[in-house]
C-alpha positions as CSV (number, residue, x, y, z in Angstrom):
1,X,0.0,0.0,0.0
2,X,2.6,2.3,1.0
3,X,4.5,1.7,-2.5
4,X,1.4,2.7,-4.3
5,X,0.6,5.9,-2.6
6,X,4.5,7.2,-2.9
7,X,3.4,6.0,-6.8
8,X,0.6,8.0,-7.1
9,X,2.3,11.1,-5.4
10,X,4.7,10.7,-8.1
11,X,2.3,10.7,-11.4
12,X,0.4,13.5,-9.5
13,X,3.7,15.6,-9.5
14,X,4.4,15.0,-13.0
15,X,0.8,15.4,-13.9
16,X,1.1,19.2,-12.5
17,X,4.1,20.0,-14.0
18,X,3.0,18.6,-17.4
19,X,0.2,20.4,-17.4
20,X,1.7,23.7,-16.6
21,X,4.1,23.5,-19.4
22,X,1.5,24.8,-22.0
23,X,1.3,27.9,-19.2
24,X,5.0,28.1,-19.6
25,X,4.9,28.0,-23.7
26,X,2.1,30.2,-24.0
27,X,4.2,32.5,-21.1
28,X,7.5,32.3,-23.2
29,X,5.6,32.7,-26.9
30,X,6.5,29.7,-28.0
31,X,3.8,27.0,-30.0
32,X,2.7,23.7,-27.8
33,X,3.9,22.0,-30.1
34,X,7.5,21.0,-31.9
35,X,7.5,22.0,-35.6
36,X,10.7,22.1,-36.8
37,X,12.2,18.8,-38.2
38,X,15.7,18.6,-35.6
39,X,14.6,20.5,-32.5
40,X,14.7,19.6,-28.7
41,X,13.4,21.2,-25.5
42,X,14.2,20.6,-22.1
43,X,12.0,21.5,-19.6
44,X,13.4,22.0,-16.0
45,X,11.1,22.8,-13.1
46,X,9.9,21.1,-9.5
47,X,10.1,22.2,-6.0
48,X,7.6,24.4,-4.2
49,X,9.3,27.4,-6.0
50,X,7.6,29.8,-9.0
51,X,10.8,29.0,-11.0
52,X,11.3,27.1,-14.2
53,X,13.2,27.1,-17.3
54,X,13.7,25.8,-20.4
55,X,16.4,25.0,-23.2
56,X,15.7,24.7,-26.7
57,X,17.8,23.7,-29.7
58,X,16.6,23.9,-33.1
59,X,17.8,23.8,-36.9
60,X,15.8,26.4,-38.8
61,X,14.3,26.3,-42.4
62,X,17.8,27.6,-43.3
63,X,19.7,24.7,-41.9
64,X,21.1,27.6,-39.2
65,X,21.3,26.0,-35.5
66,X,20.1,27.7,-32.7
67,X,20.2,27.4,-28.9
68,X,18.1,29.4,-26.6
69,X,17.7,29.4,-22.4
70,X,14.5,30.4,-20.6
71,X,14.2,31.4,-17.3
72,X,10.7,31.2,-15.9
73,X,9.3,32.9,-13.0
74,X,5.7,32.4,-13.1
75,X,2.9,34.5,-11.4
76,X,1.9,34.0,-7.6
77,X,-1.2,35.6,-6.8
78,X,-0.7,38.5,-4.9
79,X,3.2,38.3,-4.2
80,X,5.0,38.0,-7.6
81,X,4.5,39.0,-10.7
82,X,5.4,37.0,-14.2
83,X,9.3,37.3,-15.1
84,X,10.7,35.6,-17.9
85,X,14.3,35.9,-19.6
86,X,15.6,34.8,-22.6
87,X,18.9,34.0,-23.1
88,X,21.1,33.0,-27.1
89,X,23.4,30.2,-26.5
90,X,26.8,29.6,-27.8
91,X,28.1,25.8,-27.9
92,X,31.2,24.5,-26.9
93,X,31.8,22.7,-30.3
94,X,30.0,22.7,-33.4
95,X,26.3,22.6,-33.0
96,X,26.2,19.6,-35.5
97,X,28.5,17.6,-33.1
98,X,26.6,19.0,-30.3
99,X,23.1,18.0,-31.9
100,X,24.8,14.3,-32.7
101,X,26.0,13.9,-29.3
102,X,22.3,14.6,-28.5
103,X,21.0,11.5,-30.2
104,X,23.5,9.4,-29.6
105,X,22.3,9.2,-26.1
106,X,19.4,7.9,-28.1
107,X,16.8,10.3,-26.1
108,X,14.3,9.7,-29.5
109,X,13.7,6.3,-28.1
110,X,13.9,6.3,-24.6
111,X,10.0,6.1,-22.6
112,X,9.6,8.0,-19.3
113,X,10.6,7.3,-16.1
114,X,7.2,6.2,-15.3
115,X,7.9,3.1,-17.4
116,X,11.0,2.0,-15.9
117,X,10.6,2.1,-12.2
118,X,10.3,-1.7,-12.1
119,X,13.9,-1.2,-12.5
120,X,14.6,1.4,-10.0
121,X,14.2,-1.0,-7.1
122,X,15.9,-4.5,-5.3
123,X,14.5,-7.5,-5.8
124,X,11.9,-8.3,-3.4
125,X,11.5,-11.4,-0.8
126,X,8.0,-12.8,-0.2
127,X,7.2,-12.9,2.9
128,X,4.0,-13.7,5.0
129,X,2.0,-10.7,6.2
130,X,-1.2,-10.6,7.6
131,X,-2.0,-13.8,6.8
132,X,-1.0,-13.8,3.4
133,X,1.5,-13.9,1.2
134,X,3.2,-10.9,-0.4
135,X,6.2,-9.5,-2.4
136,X,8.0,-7.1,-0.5
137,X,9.8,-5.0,-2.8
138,X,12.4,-2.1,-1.5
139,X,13.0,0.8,-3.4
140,X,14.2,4.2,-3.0
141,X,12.3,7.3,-3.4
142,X,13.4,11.3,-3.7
143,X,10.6,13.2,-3.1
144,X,12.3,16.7,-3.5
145,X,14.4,17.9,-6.6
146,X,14.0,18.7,-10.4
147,X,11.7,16.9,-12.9
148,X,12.4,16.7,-16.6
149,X,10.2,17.0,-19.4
150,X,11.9,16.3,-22.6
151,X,10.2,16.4,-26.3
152,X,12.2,15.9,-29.7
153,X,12.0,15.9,-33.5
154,X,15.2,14.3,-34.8
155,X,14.5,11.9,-38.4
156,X,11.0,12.4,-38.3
157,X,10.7,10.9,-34.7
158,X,8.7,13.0,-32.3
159,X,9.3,11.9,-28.2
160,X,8.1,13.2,-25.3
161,X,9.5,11.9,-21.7
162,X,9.3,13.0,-17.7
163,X,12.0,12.1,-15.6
164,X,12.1,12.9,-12.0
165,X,15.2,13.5,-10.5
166,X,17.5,11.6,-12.7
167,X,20.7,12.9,-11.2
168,X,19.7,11.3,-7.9
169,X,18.5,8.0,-9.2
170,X,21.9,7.4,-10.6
171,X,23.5,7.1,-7.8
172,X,21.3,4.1,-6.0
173,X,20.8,2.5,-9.8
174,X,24.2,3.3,-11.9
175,X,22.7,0.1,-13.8
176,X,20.0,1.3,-15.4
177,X,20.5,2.4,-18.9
178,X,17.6,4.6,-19.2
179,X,19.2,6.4,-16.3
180,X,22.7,6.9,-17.7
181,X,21.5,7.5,-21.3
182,X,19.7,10.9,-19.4
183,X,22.1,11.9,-17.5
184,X,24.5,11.6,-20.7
185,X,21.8,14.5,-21.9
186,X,21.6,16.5,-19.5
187,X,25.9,16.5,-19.2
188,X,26.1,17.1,-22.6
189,X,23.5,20.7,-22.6
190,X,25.3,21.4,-19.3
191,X,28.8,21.5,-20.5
192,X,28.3,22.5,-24.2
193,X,26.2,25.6,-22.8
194,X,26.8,26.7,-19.0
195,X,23.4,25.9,-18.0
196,X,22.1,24.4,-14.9
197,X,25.5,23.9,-13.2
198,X,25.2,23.7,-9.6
């Protein structure tokens, strides 16, 4: 029982911070959805804070790259108003190598965290409880942090993915290659652009 309600407290956090993501588009002036052939966006947000942001790589009709940072602060009722910044990106190496790197960590493929949490825990004993027998599974949960939301055109592929805290989960399940594959993302946008370095 316990398992389940940490569960649904997880797809209810995600739920919210999917669904404020068309506030955050229509916020920032930017369409719901992706219409440019090679283009990512990376969605960063979670906490009890007003604050989210957003990066977003895209080839143009022109075959020019571009890379652009959002910072989001969004409207509190009666203590903040909305604040957003945006920010051009330059690349540590060519954005074609940078865009490459991107999809080698094969991020066009991979599903949402959601679908891999049978992963993200020990194998369980059965044991007998309450008169019954029952699967007794241990598994780690992080409650507090930053949650994901990823979607990408790349070769006429569209994906869209949540991950919650992927930094974290690394660490208690460095096997998982959904997990590394991520993090390999979100390495790659932080040290090609400056962005979300702690």
């Amino acid at each position: 029982m316990k398992n389940l309600q940490i569960l649904i407290i997880f797809l209810f956090s995600i739920g919210i911070y999917a669904q404020n993501i068309s506030r955050i588009n229509t916020d920032l002036k930017l369409s719901d959805s992706l219409t440019l052939d090679s283009e990512i966006r990376i969605y960063a947000g979670g906490g009890i804070t007003n604050y989210s942001s957003l990066f977003r790589m895209y080839k143009d009709k022109s075959d020019k790259w571009t890379a652009e940072f959002y910072q989001h602060y969004a409207k509190v009722s009666g203590q903040a108003k909305l604040r957003t910044e945006k920010q051009t990106l330059k690349s540590e190496n060519d954005m074609d190598y940078v865009w490459n790197s991107i999809l080698r960590t094969n991020v066009q493929f991979l599903p949402s965290m959601s679908e891999i949490k049978y992963k993200m825990r020990e194998r369980g004993n059965v044991e007998f409880v309450d008169g019954e027998y029952q699967l007794m599974w241990k598994t780690k949960e992080i409650m507090d942090g930053i949650g994901y939301k990823v979607q990408i055109n790349a070769d006429k592929k569209f994906n869209e993915i949540d991950y919650g805290n992927p930094e974290s989960y690394l660490k208690y399940y460095p096997e998982v290659d959904e997990l590394i594959y991520f993090n390999e993302l979100l390495e790659i946008i932080k040290n090609e652009f400056e962005i979300w370095k702690k």
